[in-house]
PDB file of N, CA, C and O in Angstrom:
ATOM      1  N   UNK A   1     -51.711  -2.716 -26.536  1.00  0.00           N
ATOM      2  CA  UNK A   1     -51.029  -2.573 -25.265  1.00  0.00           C
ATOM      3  C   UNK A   1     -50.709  -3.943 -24.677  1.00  0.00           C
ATOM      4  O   UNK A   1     -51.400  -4.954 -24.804  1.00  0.00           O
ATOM      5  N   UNK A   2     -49.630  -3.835 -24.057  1.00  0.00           N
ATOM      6  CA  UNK A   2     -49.311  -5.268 -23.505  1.00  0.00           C
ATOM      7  C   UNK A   2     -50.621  -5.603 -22.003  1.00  0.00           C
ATOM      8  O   UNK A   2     -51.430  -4.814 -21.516  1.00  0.00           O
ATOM      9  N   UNK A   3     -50.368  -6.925 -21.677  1.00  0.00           N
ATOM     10  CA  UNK A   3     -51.639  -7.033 -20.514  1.00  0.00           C
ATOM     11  C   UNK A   3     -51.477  -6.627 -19.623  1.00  0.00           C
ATOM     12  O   UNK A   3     -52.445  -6.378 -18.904  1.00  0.00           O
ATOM     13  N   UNK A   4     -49.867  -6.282 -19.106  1.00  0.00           N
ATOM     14  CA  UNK A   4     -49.952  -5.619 -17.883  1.00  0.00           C
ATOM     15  C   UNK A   4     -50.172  -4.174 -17.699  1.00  0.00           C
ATOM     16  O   UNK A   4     -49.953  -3.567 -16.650  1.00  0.00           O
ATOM     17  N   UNK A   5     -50.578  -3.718 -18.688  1.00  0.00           N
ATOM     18  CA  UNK A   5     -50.749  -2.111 -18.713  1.00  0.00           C
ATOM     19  C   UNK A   5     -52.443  -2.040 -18.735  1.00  0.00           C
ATOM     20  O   UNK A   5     -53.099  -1.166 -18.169  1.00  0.00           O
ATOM     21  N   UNK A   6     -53.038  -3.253 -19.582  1.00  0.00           N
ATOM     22  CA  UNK A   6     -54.221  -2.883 -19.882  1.00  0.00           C
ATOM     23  C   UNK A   6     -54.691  -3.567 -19.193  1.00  0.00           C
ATOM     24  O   UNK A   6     -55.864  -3.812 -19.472  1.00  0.00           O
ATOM     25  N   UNK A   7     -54.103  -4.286 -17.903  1.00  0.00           N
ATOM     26  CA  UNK A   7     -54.782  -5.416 -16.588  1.00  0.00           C
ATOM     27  C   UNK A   7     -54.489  -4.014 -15.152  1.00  0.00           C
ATOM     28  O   UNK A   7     -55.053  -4.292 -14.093  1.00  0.00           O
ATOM     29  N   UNK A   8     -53.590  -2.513 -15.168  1.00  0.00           N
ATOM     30  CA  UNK A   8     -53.582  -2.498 -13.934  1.00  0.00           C
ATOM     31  C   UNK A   8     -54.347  -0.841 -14.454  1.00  0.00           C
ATOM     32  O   UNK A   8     -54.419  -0.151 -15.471  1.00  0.00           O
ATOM     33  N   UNK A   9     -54.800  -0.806 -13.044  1.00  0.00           N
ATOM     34  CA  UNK A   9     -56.045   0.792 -13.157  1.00  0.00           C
ATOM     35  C   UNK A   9     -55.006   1.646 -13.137  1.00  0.00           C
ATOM     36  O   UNK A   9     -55.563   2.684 -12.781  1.00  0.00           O
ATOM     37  N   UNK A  10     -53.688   1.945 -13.303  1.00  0.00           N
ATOM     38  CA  UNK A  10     -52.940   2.554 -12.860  1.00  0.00           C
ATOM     39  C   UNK A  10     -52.399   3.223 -14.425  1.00  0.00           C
ATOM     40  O   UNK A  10     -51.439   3.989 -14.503  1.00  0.00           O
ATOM     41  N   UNK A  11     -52.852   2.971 -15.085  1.00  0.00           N
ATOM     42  CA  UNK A  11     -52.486   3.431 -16.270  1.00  0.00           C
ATOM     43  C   UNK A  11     -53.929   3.757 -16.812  1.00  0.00           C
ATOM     44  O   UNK A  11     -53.754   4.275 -17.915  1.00  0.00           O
ATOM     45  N   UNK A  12     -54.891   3.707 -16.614  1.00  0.00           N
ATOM     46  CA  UNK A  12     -56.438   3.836 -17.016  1.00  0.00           C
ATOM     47  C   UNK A  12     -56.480   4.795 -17.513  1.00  0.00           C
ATOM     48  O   UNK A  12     -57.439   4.828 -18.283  1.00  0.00           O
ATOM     49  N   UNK A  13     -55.607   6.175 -17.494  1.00  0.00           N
ATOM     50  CA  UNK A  13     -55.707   7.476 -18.189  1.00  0.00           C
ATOM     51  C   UNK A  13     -54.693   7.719 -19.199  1.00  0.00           C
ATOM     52  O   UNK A  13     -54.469   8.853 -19.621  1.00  0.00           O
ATOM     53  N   UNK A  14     -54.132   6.786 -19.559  1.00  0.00           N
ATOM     54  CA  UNK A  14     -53.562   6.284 -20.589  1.00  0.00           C
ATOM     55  C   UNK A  14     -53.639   5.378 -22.061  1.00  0.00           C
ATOM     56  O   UNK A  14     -52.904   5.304 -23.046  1.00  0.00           O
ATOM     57  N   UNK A  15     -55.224   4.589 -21.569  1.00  0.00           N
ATOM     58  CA  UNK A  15     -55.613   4.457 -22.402  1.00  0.00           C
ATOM     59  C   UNK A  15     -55.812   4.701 -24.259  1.00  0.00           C
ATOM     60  O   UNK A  15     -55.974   3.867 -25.150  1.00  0.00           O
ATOM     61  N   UNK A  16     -55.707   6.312 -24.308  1.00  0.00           N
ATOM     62  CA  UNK A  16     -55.669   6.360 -25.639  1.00  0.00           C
ATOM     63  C   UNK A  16     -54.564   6.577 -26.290  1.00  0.00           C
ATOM     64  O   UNK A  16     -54.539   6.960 -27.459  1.00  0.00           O
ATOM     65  N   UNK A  17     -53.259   6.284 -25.377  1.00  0.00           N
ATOM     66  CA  UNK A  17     -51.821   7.162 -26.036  1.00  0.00           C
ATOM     67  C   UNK A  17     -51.453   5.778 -27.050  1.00  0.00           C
ATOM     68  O   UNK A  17     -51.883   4.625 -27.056  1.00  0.00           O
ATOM     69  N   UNK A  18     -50.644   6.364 -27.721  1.00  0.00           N
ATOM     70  CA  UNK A  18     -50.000   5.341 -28.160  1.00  0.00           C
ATOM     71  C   UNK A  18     -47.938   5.588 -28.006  1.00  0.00           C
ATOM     72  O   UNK A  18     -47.329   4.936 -28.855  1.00  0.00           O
ATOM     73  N   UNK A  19     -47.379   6.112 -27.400  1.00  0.00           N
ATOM     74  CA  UNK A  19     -46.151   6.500 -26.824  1.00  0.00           C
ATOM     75  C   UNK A  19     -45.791   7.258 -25.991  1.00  0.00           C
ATOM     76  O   UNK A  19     -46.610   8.118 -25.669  1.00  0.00           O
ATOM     77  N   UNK A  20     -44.942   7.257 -25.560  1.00  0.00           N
ATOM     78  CA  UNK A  20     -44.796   8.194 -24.600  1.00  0.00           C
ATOM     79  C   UNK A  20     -43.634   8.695 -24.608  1.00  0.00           C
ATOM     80  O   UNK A  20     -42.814   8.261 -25.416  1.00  0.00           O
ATOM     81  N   UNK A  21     -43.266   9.811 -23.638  1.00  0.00           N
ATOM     82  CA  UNK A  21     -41.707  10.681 -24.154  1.00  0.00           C
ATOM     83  C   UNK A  21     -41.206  11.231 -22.874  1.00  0.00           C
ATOM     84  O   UNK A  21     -41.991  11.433 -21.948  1.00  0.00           O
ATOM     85  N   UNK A  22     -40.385  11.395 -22.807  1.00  0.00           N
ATOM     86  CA  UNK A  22     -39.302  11.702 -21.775  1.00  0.00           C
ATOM     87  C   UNK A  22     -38.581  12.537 -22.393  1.00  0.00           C
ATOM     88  O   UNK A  22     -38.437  12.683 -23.607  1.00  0.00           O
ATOM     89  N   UNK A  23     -37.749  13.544 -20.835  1.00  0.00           N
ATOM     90  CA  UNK A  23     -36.995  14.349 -21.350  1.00  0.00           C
ATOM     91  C   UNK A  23     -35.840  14.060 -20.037  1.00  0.00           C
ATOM     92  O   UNK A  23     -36.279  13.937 -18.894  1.00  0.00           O
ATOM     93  N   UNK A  24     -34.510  13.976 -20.278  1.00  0.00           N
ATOM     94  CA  UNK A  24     -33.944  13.824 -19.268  1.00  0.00           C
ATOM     95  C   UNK A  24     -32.105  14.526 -19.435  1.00  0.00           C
ATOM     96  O   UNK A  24     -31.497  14.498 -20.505  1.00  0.00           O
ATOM     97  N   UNK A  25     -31.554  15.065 -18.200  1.00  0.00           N
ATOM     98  CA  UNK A  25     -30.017  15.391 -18.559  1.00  0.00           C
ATOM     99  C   UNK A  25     -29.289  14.273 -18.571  1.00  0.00           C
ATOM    100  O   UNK A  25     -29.688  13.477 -17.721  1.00  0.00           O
ATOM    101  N   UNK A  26     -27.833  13.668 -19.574  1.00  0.00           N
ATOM    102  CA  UNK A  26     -27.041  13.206 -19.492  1.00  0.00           C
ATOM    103  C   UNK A  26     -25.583  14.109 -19.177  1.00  0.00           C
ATOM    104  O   UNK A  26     -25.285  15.129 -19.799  1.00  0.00           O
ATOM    105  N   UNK A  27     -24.671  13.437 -17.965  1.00  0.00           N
ATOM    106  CA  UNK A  27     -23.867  14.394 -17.627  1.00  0.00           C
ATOM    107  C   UNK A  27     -22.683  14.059 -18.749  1.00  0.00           C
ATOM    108  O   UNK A  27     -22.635  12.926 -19.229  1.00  0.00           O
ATOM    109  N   UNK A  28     -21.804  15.001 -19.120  1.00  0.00           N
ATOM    110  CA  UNK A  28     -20.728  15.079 -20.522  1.00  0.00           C
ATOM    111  C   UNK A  28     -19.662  15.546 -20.030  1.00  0.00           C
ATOM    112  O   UNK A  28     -19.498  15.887 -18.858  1.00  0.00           O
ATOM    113  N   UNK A  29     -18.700  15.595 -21.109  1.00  0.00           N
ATOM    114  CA  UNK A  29     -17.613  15.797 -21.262  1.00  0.00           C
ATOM    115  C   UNK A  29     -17.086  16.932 -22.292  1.00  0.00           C
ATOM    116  O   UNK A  29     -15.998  16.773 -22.846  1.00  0.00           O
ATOM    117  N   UNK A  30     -17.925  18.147 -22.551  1.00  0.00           N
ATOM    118  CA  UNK A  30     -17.574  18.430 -24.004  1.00  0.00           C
ATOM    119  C   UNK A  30     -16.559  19.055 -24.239  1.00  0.00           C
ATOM    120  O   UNK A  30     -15.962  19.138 -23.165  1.00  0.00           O
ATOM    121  N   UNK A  31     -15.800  19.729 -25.293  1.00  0.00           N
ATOM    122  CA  UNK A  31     -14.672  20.019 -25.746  1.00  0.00           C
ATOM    123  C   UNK A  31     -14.516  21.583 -25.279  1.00  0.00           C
ATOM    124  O   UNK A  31     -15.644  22.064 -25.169  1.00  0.00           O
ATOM    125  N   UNK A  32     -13.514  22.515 -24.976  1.00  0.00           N
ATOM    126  CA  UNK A  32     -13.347  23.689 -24.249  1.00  0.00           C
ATOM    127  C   UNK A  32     -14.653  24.427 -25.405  1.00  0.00           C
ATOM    128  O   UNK A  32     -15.723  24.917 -25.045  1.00  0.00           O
ATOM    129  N   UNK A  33     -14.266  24.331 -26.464  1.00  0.00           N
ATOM    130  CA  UNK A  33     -15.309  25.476 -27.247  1.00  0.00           C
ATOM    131  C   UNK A  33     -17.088  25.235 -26.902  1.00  0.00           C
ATOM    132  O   UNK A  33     -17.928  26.109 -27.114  1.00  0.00           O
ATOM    133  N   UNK A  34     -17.373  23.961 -26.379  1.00  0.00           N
ATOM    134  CA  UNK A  34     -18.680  23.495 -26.315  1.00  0.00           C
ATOM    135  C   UNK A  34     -19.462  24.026 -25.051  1.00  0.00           C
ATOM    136  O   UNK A  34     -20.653  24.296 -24.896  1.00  0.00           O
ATOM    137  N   UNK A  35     -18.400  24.081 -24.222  1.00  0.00           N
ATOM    138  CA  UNK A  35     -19.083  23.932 -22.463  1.00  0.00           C
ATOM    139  C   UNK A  35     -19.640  24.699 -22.086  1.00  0.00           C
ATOM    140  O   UNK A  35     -20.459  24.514 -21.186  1.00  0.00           O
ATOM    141  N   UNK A  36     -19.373  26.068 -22.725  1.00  0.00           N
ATOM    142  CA  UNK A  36     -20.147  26.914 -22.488  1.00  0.00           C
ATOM    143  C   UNK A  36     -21.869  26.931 -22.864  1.00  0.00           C
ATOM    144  O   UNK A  36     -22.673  27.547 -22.163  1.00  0.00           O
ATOM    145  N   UNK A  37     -22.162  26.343 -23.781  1.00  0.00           N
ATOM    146  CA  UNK A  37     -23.058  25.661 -24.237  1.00  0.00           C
ATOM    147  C   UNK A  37     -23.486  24.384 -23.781  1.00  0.00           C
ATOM    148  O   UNK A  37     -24.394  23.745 -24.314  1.00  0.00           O
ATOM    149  N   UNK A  38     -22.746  23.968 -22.668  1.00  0.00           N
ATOM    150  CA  UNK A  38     -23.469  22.468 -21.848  1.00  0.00           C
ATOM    151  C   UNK A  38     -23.491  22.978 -20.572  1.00  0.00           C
ATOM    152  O   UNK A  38     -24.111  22.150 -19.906  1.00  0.00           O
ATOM    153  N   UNK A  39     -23.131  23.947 -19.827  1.00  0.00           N
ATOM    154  CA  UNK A  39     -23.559  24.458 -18.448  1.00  0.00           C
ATOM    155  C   UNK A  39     -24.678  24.248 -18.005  1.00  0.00           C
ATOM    156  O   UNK A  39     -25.385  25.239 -18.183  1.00  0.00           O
ATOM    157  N   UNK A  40     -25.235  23.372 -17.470  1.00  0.00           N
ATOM    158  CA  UNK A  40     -26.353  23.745 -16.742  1.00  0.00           C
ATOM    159  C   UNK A  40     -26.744  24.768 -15.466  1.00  0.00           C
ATOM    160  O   UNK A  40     -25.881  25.570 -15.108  1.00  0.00           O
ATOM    161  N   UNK A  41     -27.594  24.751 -15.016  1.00  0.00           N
ATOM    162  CA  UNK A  41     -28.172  26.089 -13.808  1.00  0.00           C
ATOM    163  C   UNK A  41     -27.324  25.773 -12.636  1.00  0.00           C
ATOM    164  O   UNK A  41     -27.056  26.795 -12.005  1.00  0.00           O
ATOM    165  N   UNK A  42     -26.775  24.609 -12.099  1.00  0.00           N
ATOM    166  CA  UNK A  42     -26.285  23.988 -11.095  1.00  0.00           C
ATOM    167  C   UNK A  42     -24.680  23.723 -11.592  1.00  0.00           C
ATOM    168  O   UNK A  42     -23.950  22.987 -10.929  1.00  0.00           O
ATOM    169  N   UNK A  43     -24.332  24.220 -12.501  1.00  0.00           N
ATOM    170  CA  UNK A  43     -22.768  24.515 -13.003  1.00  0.00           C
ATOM    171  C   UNK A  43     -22.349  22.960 -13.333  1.00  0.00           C
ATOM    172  O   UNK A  43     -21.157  22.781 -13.581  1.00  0.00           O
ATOM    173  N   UNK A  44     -23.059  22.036 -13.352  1.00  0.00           N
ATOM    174  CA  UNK A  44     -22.499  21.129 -14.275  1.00  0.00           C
ATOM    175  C   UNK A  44     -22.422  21.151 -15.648  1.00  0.00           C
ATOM    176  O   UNK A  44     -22.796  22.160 -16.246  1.00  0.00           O
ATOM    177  N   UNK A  45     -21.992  20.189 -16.247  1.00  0.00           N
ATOM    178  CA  UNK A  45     -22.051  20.165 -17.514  1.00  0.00           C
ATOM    179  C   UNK A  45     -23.256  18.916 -18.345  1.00  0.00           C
ATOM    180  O   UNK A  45     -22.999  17.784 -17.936  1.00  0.00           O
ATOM    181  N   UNK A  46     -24.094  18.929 -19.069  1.00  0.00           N
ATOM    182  CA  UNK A  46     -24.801  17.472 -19.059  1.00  0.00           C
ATOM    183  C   UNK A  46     -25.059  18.118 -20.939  1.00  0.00           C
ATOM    184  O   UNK A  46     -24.422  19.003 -21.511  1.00  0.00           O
ATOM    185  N   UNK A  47     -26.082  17.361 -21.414  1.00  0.00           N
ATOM    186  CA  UNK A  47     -26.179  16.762 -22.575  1.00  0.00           C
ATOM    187  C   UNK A  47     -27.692  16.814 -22.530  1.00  0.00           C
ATOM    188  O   UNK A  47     -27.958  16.127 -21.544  1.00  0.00           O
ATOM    189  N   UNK A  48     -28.896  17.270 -23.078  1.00  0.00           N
ATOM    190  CA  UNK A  48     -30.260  17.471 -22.584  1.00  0.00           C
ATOM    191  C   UNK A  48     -30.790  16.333 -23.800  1.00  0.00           C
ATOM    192  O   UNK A  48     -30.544  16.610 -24.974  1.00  0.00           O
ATOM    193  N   UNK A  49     -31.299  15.441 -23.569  1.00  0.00           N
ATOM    194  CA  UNK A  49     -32.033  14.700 -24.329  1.00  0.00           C
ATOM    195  C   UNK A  49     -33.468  13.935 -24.430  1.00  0.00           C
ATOM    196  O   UNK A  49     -33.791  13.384 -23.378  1.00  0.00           O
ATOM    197  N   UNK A  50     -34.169  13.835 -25.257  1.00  0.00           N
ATOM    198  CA  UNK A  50     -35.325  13.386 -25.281  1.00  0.00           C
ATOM    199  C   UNK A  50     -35.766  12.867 -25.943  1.00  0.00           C
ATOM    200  O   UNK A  50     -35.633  13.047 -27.153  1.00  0.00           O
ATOM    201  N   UNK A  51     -36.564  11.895 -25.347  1.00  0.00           N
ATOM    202  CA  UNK A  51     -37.328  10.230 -26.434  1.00  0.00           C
ATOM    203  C   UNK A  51     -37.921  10.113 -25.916  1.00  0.00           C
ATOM    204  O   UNK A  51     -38.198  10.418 -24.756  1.00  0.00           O
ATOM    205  N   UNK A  52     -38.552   9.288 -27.151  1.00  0.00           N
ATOM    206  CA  UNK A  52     -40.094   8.704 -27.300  1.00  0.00           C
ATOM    207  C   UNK A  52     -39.774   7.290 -27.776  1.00  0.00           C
ATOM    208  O   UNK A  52     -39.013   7.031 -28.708  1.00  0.00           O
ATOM    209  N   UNK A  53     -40.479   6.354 -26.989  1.00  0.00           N
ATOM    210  CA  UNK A  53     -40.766   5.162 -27.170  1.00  0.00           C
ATOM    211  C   UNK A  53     -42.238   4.855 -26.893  1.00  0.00           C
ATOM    212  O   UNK A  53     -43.007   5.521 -26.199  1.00  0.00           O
ATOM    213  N   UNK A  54     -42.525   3.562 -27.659  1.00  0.00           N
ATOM    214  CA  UNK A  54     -43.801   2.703 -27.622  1.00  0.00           C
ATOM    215  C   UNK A  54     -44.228   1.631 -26.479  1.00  0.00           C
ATOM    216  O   UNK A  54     -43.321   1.153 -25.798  1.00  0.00           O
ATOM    217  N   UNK A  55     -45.719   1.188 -26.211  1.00  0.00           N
ATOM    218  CA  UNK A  55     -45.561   0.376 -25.128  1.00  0.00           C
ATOM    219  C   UNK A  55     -44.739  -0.749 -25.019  1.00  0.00           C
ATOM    220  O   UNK A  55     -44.510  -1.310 -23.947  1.00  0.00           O
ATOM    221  N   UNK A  56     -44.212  -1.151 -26.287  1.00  0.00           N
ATOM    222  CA  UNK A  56     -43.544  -2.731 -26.041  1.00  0.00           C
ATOM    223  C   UNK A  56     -41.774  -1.762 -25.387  1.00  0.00           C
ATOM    224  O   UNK A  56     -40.941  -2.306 -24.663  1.00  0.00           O
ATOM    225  N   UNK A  57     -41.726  -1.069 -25.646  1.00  0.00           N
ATOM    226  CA  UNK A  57     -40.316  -0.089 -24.517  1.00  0.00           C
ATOM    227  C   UNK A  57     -39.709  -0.544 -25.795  1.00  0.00           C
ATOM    228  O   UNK A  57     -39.271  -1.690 -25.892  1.00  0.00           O
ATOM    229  N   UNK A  58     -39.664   0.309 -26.789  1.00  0.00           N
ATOM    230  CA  UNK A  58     -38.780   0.070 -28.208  1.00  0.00           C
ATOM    231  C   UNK A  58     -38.909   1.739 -28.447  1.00  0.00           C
ATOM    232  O   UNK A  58     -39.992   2.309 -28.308  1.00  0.00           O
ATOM    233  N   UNK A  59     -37.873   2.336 -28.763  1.00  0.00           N
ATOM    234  CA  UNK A  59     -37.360   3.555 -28.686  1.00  0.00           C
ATOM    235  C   UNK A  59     -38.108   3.937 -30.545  1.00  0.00           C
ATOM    236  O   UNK A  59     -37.997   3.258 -31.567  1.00  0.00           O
ATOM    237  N   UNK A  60     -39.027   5.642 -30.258  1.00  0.00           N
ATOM    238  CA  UNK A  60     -38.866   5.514 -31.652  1.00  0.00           C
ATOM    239  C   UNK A  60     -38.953   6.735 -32.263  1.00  0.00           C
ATOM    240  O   UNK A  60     -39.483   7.195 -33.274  1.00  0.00           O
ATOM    241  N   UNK A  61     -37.995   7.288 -30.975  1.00  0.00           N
ATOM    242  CA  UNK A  61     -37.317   8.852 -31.560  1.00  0.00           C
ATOM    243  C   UNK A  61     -36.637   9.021 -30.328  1.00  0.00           C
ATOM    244  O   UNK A  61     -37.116   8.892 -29.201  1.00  0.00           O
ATOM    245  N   UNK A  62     -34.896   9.473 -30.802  1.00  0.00           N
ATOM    246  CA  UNK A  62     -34.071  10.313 -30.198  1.00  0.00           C
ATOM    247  C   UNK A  62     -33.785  11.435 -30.265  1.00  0.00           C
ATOM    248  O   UNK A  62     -33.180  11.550 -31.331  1.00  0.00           O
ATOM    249  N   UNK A  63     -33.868  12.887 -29.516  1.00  0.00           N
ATOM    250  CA  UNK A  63     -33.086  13.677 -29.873  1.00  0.00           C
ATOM    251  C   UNK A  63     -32.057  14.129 -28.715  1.00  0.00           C
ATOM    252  O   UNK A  63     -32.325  14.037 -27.518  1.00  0.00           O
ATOM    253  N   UNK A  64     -30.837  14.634 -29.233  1.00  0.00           N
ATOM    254  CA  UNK A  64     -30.014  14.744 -28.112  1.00  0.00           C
ATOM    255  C   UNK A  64     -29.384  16.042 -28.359  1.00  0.00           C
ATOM    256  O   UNK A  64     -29.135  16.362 -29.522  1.00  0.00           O
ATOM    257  N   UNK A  65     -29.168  16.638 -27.616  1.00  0.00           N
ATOM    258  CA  UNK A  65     -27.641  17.681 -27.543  1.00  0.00           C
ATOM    259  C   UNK A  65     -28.382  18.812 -28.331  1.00  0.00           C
ATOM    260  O   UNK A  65     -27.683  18.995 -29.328  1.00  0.00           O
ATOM    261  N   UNK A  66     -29.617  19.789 -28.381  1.00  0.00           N
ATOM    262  CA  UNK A  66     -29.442  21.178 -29.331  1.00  0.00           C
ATOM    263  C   UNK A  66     -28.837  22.313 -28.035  1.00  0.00           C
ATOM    264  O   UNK A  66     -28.844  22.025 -26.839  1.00  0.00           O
ATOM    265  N   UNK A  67     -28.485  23.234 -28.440  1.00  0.00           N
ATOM    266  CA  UNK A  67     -27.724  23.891 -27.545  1.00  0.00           C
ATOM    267  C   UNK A  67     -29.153  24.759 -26.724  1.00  0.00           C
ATOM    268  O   UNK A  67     -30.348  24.653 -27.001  1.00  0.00           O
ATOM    269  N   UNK A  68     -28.539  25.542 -25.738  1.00  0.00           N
ATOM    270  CA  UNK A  68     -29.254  26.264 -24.784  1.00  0.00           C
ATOM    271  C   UNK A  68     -30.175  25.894 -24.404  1.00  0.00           C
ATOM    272  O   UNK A  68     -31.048  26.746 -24.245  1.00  0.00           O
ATOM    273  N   UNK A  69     -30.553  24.301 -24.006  1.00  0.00           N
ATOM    274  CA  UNK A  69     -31.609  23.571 -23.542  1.00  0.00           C
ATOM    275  C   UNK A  69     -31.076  22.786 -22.111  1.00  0.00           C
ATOM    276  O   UNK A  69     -31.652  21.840 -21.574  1.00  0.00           O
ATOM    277  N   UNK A  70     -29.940  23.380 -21.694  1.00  0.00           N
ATOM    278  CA  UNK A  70     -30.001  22.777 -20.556  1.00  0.00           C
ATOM    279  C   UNK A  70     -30.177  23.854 -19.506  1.00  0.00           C
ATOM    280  O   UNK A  70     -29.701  23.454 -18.444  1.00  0.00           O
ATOM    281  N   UNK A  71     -30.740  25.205 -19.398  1.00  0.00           N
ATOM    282  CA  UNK A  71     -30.733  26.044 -18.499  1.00  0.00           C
ATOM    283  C   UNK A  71     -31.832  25.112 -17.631  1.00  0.00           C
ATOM    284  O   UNK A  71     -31.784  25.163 -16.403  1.00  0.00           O
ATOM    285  N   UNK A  72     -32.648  24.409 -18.183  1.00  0.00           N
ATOM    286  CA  UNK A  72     -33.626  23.535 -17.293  1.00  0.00           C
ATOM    287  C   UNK A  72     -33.106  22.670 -16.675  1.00  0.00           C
ATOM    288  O   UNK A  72     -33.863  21.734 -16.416  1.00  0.00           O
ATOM    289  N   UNK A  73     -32.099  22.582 -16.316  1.00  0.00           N
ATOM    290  CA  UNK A  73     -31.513  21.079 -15.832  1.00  0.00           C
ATOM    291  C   UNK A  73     -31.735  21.590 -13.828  1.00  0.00           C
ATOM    292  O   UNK A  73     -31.441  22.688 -13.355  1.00  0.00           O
ATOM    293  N   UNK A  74     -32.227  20.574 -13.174  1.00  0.00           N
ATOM    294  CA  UNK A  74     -32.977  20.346 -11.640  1.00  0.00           C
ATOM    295  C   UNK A  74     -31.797  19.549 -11.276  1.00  0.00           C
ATOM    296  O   UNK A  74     -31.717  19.040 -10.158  1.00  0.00           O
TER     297      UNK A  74
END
């Protein structure tokens, strides 16, 4: 771990991870046949994606775009 993670108590329950992952919407553009399949709950359109990166913030998995995963979109 870098020192500022393993110098502040604020991560102390973090200790044993070794990455971490996120899930987040990107808003899109997709093609008439797609959109129906990028709707989110709030009638936009977005792109649902999620990664995992390491403590040095180096990415070391993408996944993006499977369909019917944006009914979760907040």
């Amino acid at each position: 771990f870098p020192l500022y993670i393993i110098n502040n108590p604020k991560f102390c329950r973090f200790a044993g991870a070794i990455e971490a992952i996120n899930g987040m919407h990107i808003a899109c553009i997709p093609s008439a046949a797609e959109r129906d399949a990028s709707q989110n709950c709030k009638g936009g359109l977005s792109q649902h994606c999620l990664a995992c990166y390491n403590f040095d913030l180096r990415f070391t998995h993408i996944l993006s775009g499977w369909e019917e995963s944006v009914a979760d979109a907040v």
